[in-house]
VOGU-3710 file (C-alpha; in Angstrom, 3 decimals, decimal comma):
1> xxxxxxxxxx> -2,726/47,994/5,058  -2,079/49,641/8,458  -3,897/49,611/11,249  -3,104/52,219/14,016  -5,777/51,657/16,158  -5,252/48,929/18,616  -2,094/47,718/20,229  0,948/47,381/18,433  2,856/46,394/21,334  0,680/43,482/22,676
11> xxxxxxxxxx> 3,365/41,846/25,125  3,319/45,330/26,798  -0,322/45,745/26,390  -1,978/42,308/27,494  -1,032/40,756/31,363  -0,480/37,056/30,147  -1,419/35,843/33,551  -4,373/38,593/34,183  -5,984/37,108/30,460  -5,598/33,459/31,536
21> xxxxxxxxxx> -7,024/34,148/34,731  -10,265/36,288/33,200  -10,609/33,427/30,513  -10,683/30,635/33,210  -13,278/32,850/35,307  -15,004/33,051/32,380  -15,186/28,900/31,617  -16,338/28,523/35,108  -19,203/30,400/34,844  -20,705/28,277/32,541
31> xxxxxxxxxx> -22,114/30,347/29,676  -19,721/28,280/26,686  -21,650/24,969/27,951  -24,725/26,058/26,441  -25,364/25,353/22,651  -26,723/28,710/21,601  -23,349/30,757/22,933  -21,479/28,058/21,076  -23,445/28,717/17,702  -23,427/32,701/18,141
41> xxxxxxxxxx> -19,656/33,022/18,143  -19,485/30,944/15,330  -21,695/33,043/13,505  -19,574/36,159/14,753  -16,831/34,378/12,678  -18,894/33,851/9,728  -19,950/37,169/9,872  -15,994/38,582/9,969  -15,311/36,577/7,182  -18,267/38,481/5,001
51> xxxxxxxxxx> -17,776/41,513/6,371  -14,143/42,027/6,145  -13,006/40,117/3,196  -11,224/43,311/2,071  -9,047/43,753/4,587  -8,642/40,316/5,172  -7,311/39,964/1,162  -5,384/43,387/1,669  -3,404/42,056/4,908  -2,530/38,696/3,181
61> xxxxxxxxxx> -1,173/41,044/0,200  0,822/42,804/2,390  2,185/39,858/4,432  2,650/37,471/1,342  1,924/38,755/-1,544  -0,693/36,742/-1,925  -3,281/37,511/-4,844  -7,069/38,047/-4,092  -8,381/35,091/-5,150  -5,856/32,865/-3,395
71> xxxxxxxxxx> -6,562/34,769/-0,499  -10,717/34,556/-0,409  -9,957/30,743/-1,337  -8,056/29,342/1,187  -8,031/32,129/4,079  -12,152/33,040/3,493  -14,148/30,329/1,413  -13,072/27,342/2,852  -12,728/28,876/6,577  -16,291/30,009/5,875
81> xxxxxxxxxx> -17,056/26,672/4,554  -15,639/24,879/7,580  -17,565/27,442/10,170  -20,831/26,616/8,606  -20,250/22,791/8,396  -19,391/23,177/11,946  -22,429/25,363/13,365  -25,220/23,300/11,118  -23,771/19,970/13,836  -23,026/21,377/17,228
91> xxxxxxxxxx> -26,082/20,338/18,359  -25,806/16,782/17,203  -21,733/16,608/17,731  -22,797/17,640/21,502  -25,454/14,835/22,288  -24,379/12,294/24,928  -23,894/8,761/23,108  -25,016/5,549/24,828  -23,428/2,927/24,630  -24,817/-1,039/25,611
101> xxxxxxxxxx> -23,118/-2,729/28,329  -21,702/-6,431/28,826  -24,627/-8,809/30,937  -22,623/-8,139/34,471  -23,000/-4,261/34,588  -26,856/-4,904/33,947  -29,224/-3,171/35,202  -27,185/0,185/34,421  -27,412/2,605/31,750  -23,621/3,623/30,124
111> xxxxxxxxxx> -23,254/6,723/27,795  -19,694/9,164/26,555  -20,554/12,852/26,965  -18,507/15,301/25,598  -17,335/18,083/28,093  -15,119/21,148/26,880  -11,606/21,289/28,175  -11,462/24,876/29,182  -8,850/27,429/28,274  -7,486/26,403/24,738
121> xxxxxxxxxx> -4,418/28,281/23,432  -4,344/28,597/19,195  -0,747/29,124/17,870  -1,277/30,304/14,249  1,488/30,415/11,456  2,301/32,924/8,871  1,872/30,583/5,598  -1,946/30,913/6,025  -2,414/33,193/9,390  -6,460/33,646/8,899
131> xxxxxxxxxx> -7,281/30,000/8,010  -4,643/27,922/10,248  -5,836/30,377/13,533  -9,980/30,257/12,482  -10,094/26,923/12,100  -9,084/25,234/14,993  -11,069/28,212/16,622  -14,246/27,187/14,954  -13,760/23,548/16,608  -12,610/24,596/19,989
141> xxxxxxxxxx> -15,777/26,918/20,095  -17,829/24,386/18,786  -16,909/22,150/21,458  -17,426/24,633/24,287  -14,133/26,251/25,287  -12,901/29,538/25,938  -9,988/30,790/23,831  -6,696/32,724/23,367  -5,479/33,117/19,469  -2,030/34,167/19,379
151> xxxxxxxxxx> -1,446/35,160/15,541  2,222/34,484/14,008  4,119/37,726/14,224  5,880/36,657/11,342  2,695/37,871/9,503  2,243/41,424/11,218  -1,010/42,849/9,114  -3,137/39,777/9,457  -1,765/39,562/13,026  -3,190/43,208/13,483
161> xxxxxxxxxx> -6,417/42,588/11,257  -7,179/39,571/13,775  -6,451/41,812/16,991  -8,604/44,278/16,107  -11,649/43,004/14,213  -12,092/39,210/15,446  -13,482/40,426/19,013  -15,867/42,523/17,581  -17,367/39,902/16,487  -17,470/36,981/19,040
171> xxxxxxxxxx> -17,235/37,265/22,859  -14,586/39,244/23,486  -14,489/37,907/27,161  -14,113/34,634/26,024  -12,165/34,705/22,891  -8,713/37,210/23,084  -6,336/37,589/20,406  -2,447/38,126/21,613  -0,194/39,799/19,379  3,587/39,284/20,329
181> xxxxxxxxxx> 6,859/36,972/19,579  8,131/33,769/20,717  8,918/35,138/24,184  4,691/35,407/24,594  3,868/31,966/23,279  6,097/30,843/26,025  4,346/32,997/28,604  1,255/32,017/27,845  2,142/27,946/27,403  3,558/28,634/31,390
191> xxxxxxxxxx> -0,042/29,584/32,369  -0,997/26,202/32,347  -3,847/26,012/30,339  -6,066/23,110/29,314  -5,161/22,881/25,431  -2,832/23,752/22,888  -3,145/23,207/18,929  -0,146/24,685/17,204  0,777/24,422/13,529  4,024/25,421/12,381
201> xxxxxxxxxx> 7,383/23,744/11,949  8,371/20,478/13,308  11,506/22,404/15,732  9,455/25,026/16,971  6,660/22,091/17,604  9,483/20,407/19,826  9,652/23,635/21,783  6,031/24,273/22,189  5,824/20,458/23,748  8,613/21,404/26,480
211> xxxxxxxxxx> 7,079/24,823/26,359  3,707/22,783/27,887  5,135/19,572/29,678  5,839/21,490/33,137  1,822/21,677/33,117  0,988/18,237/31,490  -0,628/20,375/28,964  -2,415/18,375/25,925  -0,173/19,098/22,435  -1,982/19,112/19,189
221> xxxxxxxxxx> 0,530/19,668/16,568  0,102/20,277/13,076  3,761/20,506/11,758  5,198/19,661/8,143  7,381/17,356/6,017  8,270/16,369/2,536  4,829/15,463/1,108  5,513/13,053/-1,615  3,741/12,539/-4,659  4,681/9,065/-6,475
231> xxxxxxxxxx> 3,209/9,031/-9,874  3,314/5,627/-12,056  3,529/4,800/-15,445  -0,081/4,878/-16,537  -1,143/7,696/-14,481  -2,375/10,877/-17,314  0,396/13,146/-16,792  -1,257/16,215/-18,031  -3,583/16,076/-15,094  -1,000/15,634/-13,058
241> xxxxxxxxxx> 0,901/18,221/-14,733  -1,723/20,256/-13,594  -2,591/19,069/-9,980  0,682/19,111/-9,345  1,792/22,597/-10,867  -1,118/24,287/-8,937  -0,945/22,911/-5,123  2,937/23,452/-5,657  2,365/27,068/-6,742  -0,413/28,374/-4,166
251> xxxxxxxxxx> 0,887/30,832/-1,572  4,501/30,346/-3,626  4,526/26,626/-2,430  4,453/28,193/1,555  2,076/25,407/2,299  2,495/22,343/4,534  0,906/20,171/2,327  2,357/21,367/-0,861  4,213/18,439/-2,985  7,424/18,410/-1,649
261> xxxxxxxxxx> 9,115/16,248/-4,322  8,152/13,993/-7,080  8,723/10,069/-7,672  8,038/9,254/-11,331  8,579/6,095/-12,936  11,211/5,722/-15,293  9,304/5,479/-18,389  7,448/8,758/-17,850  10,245/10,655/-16,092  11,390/12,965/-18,187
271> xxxxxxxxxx> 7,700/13,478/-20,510  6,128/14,482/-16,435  9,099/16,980/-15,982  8,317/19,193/-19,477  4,875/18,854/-19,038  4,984/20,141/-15,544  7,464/23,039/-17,011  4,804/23,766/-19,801  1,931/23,876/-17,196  3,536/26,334/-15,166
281> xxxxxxxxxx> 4,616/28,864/-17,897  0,858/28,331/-18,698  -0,685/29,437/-15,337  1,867/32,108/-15,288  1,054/33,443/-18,375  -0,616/36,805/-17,185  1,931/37,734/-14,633  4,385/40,606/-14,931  7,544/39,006/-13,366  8,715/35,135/-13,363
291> xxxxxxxxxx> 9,269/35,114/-9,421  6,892/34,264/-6,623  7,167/36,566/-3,292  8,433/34,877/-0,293  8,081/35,913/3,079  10,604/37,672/4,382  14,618/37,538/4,026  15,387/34,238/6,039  13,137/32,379/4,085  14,367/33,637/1,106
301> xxxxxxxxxx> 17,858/33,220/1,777  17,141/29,377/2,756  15,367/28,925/-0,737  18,272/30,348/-2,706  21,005/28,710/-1,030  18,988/25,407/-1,715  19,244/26,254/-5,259  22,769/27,488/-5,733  23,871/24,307/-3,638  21,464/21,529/-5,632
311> xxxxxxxxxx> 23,290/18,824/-6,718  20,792/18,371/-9,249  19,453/19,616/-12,768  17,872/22,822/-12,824  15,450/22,176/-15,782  12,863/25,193/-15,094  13,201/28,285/-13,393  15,895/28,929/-10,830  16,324/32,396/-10,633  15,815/34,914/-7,583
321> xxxxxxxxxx> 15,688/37,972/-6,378  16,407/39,549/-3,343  15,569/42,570/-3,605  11,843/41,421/-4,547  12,166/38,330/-2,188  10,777/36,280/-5,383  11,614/32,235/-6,246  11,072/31,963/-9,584  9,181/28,545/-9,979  11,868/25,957/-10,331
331> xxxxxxxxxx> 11,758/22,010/-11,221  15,066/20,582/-10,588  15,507/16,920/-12,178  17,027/13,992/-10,194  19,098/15,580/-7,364  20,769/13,515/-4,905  19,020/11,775/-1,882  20,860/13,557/0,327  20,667/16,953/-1,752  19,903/19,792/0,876
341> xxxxxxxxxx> 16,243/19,840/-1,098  15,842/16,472/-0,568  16,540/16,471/3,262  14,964/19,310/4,464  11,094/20,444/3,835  11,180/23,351/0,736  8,218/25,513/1,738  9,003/27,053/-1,452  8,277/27,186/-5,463  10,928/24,488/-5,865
351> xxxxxxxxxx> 10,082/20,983/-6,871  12,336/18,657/-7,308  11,003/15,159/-9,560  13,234/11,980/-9,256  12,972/8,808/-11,737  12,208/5,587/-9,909  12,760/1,690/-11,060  9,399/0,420/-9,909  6,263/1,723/-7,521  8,728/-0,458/-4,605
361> xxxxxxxxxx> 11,492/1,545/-4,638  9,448/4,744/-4,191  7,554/2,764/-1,889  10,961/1,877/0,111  12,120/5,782/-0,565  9,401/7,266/0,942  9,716/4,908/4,206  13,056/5,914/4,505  12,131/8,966/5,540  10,403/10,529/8,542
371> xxxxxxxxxx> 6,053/10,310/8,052  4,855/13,078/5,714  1,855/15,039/6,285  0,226/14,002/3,506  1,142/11,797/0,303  -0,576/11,714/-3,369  -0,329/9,018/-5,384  -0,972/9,277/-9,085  -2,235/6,118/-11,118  -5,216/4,406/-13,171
381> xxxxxxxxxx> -4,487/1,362/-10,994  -7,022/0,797/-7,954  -4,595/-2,385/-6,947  -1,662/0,104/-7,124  -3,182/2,843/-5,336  -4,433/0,748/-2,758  -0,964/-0,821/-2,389  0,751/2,804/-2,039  -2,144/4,180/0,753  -1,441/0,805/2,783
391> xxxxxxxxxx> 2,289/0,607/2,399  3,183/3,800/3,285  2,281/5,929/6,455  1,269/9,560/6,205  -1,007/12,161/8,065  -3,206/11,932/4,976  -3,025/10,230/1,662  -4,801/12,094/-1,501  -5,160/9,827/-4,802  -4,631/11,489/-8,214
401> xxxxxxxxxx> -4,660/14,697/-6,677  -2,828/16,858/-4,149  -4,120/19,021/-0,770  -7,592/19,030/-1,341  -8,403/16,612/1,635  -7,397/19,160/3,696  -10,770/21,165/2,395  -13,054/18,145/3,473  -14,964/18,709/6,901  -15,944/15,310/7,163
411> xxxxxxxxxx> -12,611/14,059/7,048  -9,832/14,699/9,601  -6,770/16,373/9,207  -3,108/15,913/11,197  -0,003/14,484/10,832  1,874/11,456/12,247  5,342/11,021/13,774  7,630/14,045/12,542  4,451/15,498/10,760  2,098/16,447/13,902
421> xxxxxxxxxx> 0,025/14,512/16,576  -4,064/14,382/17,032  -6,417/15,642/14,153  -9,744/18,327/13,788  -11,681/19,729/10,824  -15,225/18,854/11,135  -16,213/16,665/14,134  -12,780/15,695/14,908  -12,132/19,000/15,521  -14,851/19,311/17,904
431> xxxxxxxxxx> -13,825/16,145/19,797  -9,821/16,855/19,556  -11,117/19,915/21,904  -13,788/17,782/24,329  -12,600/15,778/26,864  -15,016/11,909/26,443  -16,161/11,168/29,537  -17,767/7,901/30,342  -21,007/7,896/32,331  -22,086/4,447/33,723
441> xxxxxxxxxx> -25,592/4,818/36,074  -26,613/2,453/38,521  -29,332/1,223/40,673  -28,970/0,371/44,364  -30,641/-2,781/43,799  -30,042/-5,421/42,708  -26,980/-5,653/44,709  -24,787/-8,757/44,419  -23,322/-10,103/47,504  -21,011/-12,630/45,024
451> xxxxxxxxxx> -18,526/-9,584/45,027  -18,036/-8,999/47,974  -15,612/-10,213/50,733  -15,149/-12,756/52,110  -15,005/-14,916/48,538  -16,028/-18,370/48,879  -15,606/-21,146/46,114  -19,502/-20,547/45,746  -18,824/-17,022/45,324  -15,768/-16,952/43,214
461> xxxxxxx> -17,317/-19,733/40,644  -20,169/-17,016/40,123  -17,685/-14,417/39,751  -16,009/-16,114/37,114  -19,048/-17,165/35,212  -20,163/-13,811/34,911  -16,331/-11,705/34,309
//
């Protein structure tokens, strides 16, 4: 797909500082306070979604070789999904909440308000470039704000798709899409504006936070890390054959929360491995090649290398192409801890599966390491699922399954430590992008003298009766 016209060139096209400027002047006029402006633009994005799922599927083609239905799933339905969830609430999210006071506030009325925080800056990625930018723009409109999107130019015809059609469907004064590199992120963190969510790797994450810290600017980051899934002995492997093979595969395993590696237990080691093998031959079945396209040539190159230097057994898979940029789908068997797979997140169609003594020692393996996004435990056992969600830290935790808590609204979704800071989807989107403010209303009268100077023991024995 091409699209020739709109700007190409957006860093020569777009005055960083003019666009912040307009976008605050915007804000302060007071239109995005209002519930109805809130609900129209999300509409606008419902409507884009509906109206230009062909190009949207196209552009994802062309960037990732994604497949049509992989594209509607993850960068229409469940965007479209999350828009409604979000527009059917705004109302409610934006009611003021009281809140009862202790006996020496009294008589007063207390209450948190949610206000929006302004200009809000959305750094998209490449993995899933319509999803990972419309989300957190569904939640910072819900909650009020003006907005910049700033697509991943690693992604260049969903990039375009987003320039060109997203303002035609929301307030284009209040919502702007900038095209451009790393050298325009930074321009537009040094405007100083009033929010930032970016998701993308945990490096570039450490640069957006110095990128913002001159300003004080408020960081939500949505970054990565080796998801684990630990799977015990009296889980049913064939469903987790299955779970497993299908999160891993999506988008050629370019997804943050994708199963980074596997922790079996002995006993079912080896059984988990061939039936994962099987499963993925099966879902693979109607494709003409073996491979799975990756972005571009760096990321390919990293992949590969990973492969040819693996200390462990390549039991599926492992070839590549460069010419095609394709991973074939690869399980590698019991490579060593410190096995360049093992230390660094895959983003890839590799999965490496490791036999473990006891639920402990993956317990202790996992919390060796720095916090995952997300972890999945596989078992029958409600004592040993429990035990695995408590023991270990995580942005999320899915059990006997993989991702899909990441598609619930009513549940919120970040990392923690290495993995991201702060949360949204659903309402915690809408109050990761408010600012709470607490409201506490008086009366002139009655007024108590007891607090005032000068304090006698009268005075101070009330005081402490009542504090």
């Amino acid at each position: 797909m091409t699209l020739t016209n709109h700007p190409q060139s957006p860093s020569e096209e777009f005055d960083v500082a003019a666009v912040a400027a307009q976008l605050q002047k915007v804000f302060a006029g007071g239109r995005t306070r209002n519930a109805d402006w809130r609900i129209r633009q999300i509409e606008g994005i419902e409507r884009f979604l509906d109206q230009r799922e062909p190009e949207i599927v196209s552009a994802l083609a062309d960037d990732l070789g994604r497949s049509g239905t992989e594209a509607w799933f993850a960068d229409v339905a469940l965007v479209k999904a999350e828009a409604t969830y979000a527009r059917k609430r705004v109302r409610r999210w934006m009611r003021r909440r009281p809140q009862p006071l202790p006996l020496n506030q009294l008589p007063a009325v207390g209450w948190v308000q949610y206000e929006p925080l302004g200009v809000v800056l959305i750094i998209g990625p490449w993995n899933y470039p319509v999803h990972l930018a419309l989300i957190p723009l569904v939640a910072a409109l819900a909650a009020g704000n003006v907005a910049v999107v700033k697509p991943s130019e690693v992604a260049p015809a969903t990039s375009a798709l987003l320039s060109y059609w997203l303002p035609r469907y929301v307030d284009p004064e209040a919502i702007v899409v900038i095209e451009g590199d790393a050298q325009v992120t930074q321009d537009l963190l040094s405007q100083g504006l009033d929010q930032v969510l970016f998701t993308g790797g945990t490096e570039i994450g450490r640069r957006i936070l110095e990128g913002a810290a001159p300003h004080l600017t408020p960081v939500l980051l949505e970054l990565g890390g080796k998801s684990p899934v630990v799977v015990a002995s009296d889980a049913d492997l064939e469903v987790v054959a299955r779970r497993v093979a299908w999160t891993k595969l999506f988008n050629s395993g370019q997804t943050c929360l994708a199963p980074d590696y596997v922790l079996a237990e002995r006993s079912i080691h080896d059984e988990l491995v061939r039936l994962i093998a099987d499963t993925v031959t099966q879902f693979r079945a109607d494709q003409r090649g073996r491979g799975l396209r990756i972005v571009n040539e760096r990321q390919f190159d990293r992949l590969a290398g990973s492969l040819a230097d693996t200390s462990g057994r390549i039991v599926f898979g492992g070839g590549s192409d460069r010419e095609t940029l394709t991973i074939d789908p690869t399980v590698i068997a019991d490579p060593d801890p410190d096995d360049v797979v093992m230390r660094e997140e895959i983003f890839g169609p590799i999965l490496p599966v490791l036999a473990v003594d006891s639920i402990d020692e993956a317990i202790a393996f996992v919390n060796a390491r720095p916090k995952p996004l997300a972890a999945y435990y596989f078992t029958s056992s409600r004592t040993v699922a429990r035990k695995l969600v408590n023991a270990i830290s995580s942005g999320g935790a899915v059990v006997n399954h993989a991702a899909v808590h990441a598609m619930v609204p009513q549940l919120p979704f970040g990392g923690v430590g290495d993995s991201g800071m702060g949360a949204y989807h659903g309402k915690w989107g809408f109050q990761a992008f408010s600012h709470r403010k607490s409201v506490l209303v008086k009366s002139f009268k009655p007024d108590l003298k007891v607090i005032y100077p000068p304090y006698t023991a009268r005075s101070v024995k009330t005081l402490r009766r009542l504090f």
